[in-house]
MARVEX-607355 format. One record per residue (C-alpha): x, y, z. Coordinates in Angstrom, 2 decimals. Layout:
BEGIN
@u->X, v->Y, w->Z $
...
END
This chain:
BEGIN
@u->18.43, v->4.06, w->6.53 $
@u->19.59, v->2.25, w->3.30 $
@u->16.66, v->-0.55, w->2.43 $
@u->17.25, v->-2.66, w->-0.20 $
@u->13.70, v->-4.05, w->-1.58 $
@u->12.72, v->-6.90, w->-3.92 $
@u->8.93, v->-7.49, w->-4.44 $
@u->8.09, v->-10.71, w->-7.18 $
@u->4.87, v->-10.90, w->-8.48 $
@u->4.04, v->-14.60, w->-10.03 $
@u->1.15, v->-15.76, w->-12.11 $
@u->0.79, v->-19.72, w->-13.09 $
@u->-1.76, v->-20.32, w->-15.32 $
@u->-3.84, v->-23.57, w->-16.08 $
@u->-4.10, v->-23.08, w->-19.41 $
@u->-2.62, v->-20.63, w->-21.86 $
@u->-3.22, v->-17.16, w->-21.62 $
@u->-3.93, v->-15.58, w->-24.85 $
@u->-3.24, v->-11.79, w->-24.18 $
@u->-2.57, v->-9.93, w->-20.82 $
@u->-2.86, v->-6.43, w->-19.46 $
@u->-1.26, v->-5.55, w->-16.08 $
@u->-1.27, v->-2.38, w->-14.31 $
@u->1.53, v->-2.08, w->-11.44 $
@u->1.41, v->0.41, w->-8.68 $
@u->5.42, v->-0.90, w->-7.33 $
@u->8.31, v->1.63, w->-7.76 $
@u->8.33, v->4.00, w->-4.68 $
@u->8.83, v->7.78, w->-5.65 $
@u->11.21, v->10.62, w->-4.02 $
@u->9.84, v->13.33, w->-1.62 $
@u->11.26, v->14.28, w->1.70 $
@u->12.78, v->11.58, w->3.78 $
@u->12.40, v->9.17, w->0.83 $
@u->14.54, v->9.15, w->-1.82 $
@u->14.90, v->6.58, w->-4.74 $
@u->18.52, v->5.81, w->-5.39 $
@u->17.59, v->3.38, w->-8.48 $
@u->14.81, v->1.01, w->-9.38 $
@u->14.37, v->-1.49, w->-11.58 $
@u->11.26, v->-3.65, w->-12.99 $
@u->11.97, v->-7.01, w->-14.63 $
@u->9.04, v->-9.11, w->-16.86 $
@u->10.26, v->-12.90, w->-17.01 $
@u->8.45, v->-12.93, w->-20.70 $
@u->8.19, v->-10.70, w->-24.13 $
@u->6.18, v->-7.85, w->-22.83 $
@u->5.57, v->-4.26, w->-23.80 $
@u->5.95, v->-1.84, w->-20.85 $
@u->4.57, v->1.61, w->-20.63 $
@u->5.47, v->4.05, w->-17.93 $
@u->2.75, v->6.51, w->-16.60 $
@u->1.36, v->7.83, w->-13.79 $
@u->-2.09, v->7.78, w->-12.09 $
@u->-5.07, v->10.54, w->-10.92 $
@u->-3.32, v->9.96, w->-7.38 $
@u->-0.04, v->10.77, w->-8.71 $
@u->1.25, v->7.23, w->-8.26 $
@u->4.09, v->5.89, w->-10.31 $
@u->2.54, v->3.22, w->-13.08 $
@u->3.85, v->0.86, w->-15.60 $
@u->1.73, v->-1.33, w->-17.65 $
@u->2.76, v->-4.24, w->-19.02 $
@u->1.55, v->-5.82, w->-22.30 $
@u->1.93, v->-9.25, w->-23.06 $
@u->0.19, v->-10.81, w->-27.02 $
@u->1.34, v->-13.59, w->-27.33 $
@u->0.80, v->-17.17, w->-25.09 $
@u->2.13, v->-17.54, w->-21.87 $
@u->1.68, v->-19.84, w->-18.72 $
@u->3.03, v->-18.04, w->-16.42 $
@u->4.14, v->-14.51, w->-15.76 $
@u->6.75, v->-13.22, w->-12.99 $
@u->7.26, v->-9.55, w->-12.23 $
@u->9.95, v->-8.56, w->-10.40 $
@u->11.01, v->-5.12, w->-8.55 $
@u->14.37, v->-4.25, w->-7.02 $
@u->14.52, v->-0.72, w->-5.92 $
@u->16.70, v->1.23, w->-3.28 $
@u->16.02, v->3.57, w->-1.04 $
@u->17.02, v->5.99, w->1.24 $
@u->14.81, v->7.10, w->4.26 $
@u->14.46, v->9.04, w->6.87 $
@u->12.57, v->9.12, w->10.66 $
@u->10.10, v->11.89, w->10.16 $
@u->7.36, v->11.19, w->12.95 $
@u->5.37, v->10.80, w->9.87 $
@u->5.39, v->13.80, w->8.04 $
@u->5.03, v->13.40, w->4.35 $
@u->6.16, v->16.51, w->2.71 $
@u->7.42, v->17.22, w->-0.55 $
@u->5.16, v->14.66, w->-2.76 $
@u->5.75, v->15.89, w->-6.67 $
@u->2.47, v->15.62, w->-7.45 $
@u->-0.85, v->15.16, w->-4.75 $
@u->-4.71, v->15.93, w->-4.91 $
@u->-6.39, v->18.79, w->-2.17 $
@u->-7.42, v->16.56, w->0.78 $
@u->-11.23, v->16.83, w->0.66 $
@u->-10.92, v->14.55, w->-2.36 $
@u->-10.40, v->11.84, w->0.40 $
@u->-13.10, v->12.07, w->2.61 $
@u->-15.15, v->10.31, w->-0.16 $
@u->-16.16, v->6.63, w->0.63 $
@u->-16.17, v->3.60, w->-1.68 $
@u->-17.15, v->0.45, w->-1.64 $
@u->-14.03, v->-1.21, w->0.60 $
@u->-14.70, v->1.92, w->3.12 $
@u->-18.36, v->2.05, w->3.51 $
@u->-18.82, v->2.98, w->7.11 $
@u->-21.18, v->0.18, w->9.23 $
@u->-23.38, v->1.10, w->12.31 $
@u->-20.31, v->-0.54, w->14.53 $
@u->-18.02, v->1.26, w->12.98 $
@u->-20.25, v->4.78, w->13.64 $
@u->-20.44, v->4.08, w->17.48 $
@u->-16.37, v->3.11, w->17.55 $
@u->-15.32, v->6.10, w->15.93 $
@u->-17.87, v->8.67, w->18.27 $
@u->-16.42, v->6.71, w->20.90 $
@u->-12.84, v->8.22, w->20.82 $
@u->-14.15, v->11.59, w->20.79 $
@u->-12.49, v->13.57, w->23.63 $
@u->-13.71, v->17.14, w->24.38 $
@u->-10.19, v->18.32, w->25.18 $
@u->-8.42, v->16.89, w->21.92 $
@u->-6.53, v->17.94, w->18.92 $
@u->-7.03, v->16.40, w->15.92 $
@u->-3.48, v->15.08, w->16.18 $
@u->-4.74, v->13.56, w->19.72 $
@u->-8.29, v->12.05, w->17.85 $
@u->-5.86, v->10.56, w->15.46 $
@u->-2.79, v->8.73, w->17.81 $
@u->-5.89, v->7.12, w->19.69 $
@u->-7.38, v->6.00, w->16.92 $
@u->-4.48, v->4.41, w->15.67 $
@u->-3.86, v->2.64, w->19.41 $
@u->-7.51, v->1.70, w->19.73 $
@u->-7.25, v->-0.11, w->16.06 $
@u->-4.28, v->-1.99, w->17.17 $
@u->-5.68, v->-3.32, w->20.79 $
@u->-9.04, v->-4.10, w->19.02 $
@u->-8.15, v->-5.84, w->16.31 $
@u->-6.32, v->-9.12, w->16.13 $
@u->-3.93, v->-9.76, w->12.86 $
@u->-4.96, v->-12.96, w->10.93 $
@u->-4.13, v->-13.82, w->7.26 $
@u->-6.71, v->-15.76, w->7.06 $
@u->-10.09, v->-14.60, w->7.57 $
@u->-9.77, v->-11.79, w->4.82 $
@u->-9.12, v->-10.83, w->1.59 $
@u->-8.65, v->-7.52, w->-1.13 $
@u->-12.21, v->-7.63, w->-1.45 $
@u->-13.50, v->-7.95, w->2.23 $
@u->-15.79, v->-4.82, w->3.08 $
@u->-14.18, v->-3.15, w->6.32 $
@u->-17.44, v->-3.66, w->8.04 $
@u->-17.23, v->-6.96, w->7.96 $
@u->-13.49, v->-7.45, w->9.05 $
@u->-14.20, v->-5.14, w->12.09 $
@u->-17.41, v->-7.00, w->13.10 $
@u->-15.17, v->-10.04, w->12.90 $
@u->-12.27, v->-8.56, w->14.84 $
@u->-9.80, v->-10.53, w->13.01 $
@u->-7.34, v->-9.27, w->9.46 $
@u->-4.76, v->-8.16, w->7.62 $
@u->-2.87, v->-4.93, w->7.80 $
@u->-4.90, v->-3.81, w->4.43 $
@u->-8.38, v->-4.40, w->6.80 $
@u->-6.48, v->-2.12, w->9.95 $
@u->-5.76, v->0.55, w->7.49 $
@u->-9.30, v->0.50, w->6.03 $
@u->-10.70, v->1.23, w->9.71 $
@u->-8.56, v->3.95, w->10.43 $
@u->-9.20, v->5.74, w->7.38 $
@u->-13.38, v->4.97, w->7.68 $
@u->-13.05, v->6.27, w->11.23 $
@u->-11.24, v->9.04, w->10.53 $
@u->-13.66, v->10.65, w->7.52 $
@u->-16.22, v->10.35, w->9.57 $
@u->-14.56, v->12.29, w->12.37 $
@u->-14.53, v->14.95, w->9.29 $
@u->-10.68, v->14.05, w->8.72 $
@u->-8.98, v->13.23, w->5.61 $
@u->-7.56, v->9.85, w->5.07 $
@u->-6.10, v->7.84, w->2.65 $
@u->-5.10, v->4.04, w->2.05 $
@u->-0.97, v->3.76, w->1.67 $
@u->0.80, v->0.73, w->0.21 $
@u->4.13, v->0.55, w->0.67 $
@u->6.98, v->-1.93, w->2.40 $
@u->8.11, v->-2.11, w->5.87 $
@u->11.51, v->-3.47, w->7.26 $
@u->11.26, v->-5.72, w->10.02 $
@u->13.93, v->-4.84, w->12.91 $
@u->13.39, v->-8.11, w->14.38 $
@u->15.53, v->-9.48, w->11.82 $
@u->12.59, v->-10.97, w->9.58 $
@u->13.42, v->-10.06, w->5.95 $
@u->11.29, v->-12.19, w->3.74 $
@u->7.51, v->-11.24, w->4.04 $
@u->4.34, v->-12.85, w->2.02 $
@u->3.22, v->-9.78, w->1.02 $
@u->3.60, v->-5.63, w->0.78 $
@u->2.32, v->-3.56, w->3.82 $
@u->-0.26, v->-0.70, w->4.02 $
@u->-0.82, v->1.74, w->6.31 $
@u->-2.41, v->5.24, w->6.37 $
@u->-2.40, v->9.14, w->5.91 $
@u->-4.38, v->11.50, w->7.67 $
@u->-4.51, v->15.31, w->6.80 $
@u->-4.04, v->17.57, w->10.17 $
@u->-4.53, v->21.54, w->9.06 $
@u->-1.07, v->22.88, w->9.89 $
@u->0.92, v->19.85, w->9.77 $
@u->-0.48, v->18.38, w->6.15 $
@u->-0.55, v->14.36, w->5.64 $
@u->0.80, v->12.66, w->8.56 $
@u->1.16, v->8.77, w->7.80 $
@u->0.26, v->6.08, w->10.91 $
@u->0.07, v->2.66, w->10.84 $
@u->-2.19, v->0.82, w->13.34 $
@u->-1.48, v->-2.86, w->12.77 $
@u->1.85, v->-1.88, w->14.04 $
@u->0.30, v->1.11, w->16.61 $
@u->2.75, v->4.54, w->15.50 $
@u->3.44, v->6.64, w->13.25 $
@u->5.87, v->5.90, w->10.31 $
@u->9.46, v->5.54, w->10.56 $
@u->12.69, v->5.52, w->8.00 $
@u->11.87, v->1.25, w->8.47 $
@u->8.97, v->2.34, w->5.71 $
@u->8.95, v->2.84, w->2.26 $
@u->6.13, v->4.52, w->0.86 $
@u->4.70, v->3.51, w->-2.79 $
@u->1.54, v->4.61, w->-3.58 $
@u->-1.87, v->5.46, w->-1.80 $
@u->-5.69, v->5.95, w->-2.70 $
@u->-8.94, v->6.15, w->-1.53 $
@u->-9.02, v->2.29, w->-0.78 $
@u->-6.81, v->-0.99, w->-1.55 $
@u->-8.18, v->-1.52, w->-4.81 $
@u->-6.61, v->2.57, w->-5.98 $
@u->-3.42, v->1.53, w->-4.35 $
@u->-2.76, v->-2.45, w->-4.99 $
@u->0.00, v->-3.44, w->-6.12 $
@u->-1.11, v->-5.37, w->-9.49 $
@u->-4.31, v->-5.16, w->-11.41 $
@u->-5.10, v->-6.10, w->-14.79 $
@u->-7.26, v->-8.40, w->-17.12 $
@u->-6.39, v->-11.31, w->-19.29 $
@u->-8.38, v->-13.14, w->-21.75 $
@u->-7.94, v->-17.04, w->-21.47 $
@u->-6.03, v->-18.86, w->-19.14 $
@u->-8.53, v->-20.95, w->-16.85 $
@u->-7.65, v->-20.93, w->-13.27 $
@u->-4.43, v->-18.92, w->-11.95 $
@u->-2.16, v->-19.22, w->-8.78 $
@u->-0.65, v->-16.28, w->-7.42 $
@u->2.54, v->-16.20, w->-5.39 $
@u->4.21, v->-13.34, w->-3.92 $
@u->7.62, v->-13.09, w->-2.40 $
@u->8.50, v->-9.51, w->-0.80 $
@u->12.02, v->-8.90, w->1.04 $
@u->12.45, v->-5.90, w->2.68 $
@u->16.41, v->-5.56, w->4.08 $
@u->19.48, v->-2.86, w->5.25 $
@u->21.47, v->-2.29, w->1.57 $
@u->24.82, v->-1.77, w->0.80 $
@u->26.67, v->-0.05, w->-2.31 $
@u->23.76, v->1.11, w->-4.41 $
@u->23.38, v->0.45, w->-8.25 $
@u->22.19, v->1.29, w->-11.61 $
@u->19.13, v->0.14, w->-12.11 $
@u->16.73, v->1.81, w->-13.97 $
@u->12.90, v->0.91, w->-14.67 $
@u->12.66, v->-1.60, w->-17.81 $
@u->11.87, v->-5.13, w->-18.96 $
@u->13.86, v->-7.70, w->-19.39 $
@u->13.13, v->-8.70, w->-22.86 $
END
């Protein structure tokens, strides 16, 4: 499938902000059923932009800005071409040995309740394929999506006792369950296209990766209850949200900020040129 995405970023600012220092974890990378057919990053301001990448071998650009502003807006516009893969991710440029995710952090610190849920799915008979799918399916009956109990900084203990959250609290649980099952797991963000016709979305998806010896990194999402698709489009993972969030950064000044984000995921046509910069 051809997706066209666009994913806008916008800061407003009460007061000036003196100096600014973003990190952005948004252009997707190629790798086997994903491939990048151009992407572009636009800065609505004077900005410096550095290219890089990070220890999970996720595509970063960092953008400087020195001088007052009131408001900042980042745009990306990147397509892609993907592929149905049952959820095999293969062919990643660069990637870390699995064992490095079975650490925990502070977003993925496993609760009592979450202990007793993940020993509960234990089946004698199963694969670790088989541990995984019901995972995945017991996430999505158990939990109910709600935008607004939760936020990026809401422990996944706390969402689960709560039963209530966003697709970034879903793919915390699975991954929590599944290290303590002795599996490795990481935290994906990414974008999703909606083939109910929905294009415009208030924010980018996550999902997760599990490692299954034999198979490698097999990617399921349980707000959504399967395994990825060529509807997703894979940016960057991590340990937790915080590794693999979109935007992070510090500024010095401004006062109080309101954030607005505008993601549209569609089918694209004729692809272009883009290429990453910053419009100056």
């Amino acid at each position: 499938m051809r997706l066209l995405v666009e994913h806008t970023t916008t800061y407003n600012y009460e007061q000036p902000v003196r100096r600014l220092i973003q990190l952005l974890r948004v252009t997707p990378s190629t790798f086997n059923g994903q491939s990048v057919l151009d992407c572009r990053v636009d800065v609505d301001c004077d900005a410096r932009v550095r290219e890089g990448r990070d220890g999970y071998g996720n595509g970063t650009h960092t953008i400087y800005v020195d001088q007052p502003i009131s408001r900042l807006s980042v745009t990306v516009t990147a397509r892609v071409l993907t592929e149905d893969r049952a959820g095999l991710i293969q062919g990643l440029g660069v990637d870390l040995p699995p064992p490095v995710f079975l650490r925990s952090t502070m977003l993925t610190s496993p609760t009592e309740d979450i202990r007793r849920f993940a020993d509960s799915l234990i089946r004698e008979e199963d694969t670790r394929l088989d541990l995984l799918h019901r995972l995945n399916g017991e996430i999505h009956r158990l939990m109910r999506f709600d935008t607004g109990v939760t936020n990026a900084t809401t422990p996944v203990g706390e969402a689960f006792m709560q039963r209530h959250g966003v697709c970034q609290d879903f793919t915390h649980l699975f991954v929590v369950a599944a290290r303590l099952r002795g599996i490795p797991a990481r935290y994906i963000s990414g974008h999703l296209f909606r083939r109910d016709g929905t294009q415009a979305q208030q924010a980018a998806h996550a999902w997760a990766e599990a490692w299954i010896d034999g198979l490698g990194w097999t990617a399921f999402d349980p707000t959504n209850a399967i395994c990825t698709d060529d509807a997703y489009v894979r940016v960057a993972c991590g340990l937790d949200y915080a590794d693999a969030s979109p935007v992070a950064g510090r500024r010095f000044g401004g006062g109080a900020e309101t954030l607005d984000v505008a993601v549209e995921v569609r089918k694209g046509t004729t692809p272009g040129q883009y290429q990453s910069q910053a419009q100056q």
